[in-house]
MDAnalysis code that builds the backbone (N, CA, C; Angstrom):
import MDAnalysis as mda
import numpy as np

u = mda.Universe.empty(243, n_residues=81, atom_resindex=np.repeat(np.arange(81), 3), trajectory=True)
u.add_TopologyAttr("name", ["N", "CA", "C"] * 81)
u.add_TopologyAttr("resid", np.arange(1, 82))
u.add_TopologyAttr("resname", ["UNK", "UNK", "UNK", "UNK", "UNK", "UNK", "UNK", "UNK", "UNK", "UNK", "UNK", "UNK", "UNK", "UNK", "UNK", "UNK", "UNK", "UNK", "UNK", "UNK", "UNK", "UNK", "UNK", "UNK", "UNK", "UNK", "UNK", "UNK", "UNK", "UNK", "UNK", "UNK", "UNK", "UNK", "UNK", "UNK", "UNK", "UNK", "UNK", "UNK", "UNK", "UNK", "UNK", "UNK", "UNK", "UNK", "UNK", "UNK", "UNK", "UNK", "UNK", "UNK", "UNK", "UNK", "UNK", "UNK", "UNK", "UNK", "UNK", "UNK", "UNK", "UNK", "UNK", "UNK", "UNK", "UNK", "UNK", "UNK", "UNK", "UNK", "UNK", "UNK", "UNK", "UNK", "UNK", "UNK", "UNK", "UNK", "UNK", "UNK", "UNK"])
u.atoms.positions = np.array([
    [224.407, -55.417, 64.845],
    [223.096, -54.955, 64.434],
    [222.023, -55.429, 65.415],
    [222.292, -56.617, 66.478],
    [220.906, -57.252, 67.145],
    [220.826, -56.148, 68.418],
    [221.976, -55.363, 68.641],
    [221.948, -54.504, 69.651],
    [221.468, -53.498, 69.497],
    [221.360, -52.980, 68.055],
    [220.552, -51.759, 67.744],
    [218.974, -51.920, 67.449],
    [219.106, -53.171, 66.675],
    [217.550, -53.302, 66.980],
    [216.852, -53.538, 68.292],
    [217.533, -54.409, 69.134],
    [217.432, -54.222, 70.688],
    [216.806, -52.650, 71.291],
    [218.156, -52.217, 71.307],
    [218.204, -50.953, 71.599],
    [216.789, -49.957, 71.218],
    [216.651, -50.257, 70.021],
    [215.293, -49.525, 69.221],
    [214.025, -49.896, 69.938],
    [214.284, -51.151, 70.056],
    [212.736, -51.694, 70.557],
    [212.530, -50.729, 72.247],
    [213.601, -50.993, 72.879],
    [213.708, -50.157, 74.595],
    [213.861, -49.070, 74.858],
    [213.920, -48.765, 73.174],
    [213.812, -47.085, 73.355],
    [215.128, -46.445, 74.171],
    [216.164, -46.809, 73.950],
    [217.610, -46.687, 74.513],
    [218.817, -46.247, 73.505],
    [220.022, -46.091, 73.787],
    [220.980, -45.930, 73.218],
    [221.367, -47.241, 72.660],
    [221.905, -47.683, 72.106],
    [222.691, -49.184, 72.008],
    [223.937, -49.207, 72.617],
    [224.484, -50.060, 72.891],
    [225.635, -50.591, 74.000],
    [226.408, -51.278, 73.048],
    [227.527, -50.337, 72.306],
    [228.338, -51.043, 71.238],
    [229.667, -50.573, 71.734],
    [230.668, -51.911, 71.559],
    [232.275, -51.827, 71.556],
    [232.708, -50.882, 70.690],
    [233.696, -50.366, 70.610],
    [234.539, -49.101, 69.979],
    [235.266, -50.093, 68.742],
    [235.084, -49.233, 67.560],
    [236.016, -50.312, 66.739],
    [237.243, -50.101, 66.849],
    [238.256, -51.674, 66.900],
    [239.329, -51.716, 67.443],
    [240.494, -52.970, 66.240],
    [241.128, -53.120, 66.368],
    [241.699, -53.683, 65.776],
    [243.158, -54.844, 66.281],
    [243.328, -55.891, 65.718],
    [244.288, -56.796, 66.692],
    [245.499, -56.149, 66.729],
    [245.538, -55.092, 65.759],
    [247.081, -54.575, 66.219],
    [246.520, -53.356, 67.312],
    [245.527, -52.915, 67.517],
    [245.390, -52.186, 68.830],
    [245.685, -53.385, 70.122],
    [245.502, -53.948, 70.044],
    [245.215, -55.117, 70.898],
    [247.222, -55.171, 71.223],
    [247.813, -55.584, 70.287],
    [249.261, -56.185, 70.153],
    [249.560, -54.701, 70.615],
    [249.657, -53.790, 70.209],
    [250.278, -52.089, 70.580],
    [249.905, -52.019, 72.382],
    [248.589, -52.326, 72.478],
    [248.646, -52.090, 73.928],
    [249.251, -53.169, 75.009],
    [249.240, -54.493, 74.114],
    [249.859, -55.122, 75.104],
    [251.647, -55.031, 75.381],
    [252.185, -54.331, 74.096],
    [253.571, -54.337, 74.336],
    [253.845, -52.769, 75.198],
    [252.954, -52.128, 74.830],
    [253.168, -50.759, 76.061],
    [253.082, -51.287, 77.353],
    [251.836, -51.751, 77.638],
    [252.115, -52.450, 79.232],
    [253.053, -53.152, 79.545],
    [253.707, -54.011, 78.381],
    [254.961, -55.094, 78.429],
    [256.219, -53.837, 79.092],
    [256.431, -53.223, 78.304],
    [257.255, -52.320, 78.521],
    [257.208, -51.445, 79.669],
    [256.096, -51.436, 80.301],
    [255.970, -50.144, 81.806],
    [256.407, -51.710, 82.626],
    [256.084, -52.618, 82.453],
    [256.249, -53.626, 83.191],
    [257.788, -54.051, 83.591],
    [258.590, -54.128, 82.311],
    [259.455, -55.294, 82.060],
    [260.464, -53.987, 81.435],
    [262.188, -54.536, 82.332],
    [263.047, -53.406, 82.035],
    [263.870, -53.848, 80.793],
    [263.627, -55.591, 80.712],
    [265.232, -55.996, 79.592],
    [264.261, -55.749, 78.529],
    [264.881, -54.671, 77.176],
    [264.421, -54.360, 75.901],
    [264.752, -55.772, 75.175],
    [265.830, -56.695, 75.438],
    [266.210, -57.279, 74.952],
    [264.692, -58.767, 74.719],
    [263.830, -58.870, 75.900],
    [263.243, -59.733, 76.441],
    [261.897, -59.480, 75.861],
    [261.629, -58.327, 75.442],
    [260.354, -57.414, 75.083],
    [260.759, -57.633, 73.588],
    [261.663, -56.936, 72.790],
    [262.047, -57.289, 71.472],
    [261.662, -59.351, 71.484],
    [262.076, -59.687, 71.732],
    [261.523, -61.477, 71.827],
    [260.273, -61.648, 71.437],
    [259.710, -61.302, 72.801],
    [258.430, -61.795, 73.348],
    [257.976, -60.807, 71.608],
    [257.827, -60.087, 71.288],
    [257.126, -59.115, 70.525],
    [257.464, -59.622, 68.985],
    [258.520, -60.443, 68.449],
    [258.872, -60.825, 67.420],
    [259.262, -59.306, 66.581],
    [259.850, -58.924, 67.080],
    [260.591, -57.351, 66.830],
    [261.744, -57.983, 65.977],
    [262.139, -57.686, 64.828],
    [263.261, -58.230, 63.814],
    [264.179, -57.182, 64.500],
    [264.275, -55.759, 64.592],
    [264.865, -54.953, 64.844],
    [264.574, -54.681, 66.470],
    [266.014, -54.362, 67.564],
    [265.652, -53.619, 68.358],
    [265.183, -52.198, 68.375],
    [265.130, -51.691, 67.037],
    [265.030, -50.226, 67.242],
    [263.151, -50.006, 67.442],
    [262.867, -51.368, 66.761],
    [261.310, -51.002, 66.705],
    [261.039, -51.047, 68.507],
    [261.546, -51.918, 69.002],
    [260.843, -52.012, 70.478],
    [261.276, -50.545, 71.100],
    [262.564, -49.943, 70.846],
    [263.251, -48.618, 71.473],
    [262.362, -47.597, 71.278],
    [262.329, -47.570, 69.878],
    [261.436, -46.415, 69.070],
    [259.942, -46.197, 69.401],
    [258.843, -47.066, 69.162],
    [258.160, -47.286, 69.566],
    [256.889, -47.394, 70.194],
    [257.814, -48.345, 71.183],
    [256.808, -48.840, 72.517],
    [257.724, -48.193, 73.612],
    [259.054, -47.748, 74.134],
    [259.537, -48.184, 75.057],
    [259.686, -46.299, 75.096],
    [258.793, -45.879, 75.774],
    [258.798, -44.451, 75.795],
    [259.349, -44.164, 76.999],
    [259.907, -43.344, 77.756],
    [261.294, -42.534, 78.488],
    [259.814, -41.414, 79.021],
    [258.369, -41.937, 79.321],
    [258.198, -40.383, 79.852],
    [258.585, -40.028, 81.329],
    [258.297, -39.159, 81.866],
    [258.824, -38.167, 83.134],
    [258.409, -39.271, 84.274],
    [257.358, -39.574, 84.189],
    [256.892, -40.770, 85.376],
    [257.958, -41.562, 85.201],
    [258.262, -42.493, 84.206],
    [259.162, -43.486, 84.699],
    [260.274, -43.248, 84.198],
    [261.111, -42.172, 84.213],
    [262.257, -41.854, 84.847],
    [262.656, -41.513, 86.076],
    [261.440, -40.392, 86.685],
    [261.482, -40.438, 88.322],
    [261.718, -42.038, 88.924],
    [260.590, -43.009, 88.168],
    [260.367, -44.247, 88.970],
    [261.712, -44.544, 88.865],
    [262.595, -44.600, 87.758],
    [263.663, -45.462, 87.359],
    [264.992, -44.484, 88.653],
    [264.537, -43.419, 88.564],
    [265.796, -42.914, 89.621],
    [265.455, -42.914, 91.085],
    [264.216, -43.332, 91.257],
    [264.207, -43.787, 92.606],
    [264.505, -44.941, 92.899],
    [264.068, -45.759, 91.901],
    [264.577, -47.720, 92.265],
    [266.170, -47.458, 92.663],
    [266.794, -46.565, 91.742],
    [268.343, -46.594, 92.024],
    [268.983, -45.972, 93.205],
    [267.994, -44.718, 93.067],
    [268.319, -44.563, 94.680],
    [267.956, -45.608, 96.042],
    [266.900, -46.177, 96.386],
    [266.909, -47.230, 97.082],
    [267.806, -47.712, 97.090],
    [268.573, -48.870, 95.799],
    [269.445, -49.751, 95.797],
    [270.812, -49.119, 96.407],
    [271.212, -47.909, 95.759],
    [272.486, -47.425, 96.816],
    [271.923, -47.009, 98.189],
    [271.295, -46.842, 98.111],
    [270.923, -46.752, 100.339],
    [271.196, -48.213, 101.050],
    [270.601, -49.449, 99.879],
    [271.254, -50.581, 100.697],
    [272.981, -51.135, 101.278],
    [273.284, -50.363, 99.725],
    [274.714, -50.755, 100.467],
    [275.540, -49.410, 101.972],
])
């Protein structure tokens, strides 16, 4: 509220955060966990996931970007040998 009265007095918009919530907070940090980090096993942990299916289901989404990414890492690795 001190931002809107602010705001009122300067004759401006007010400058307010989006309402959000700690499980927005926990949801986005295990999506980034997951673009990050490949063991589900390590992510289920860190996340206190009772079930692996919740981390599979989810957070741990299969889109088109990182499957390309995931079949290029593999291609690299067989070019080394």
């Amino acid at each position: 509220m001190e931002e809107e009265v602010k705001a009122a007095k300067e004759n401006r918009e007010p400058l307010l955060l989006p309402h959000f919530s700690v499980h927005y907070l926990r949801h986005t940090f295990c999506t980034r966990l997951c673009e990050n980090e490949k063991n589900l096993k390590v992510i289920q942990s860190v996340m206190w996931h009772k079930s692996i299916r919740t981390t599979m289901d989810v957070y741990a989404e299969a889109s088109g970007e990182k499957k390309q990414e995931a079949m290029q890492n593999l291609s690299a690795k067989w070019k080394e040998f």
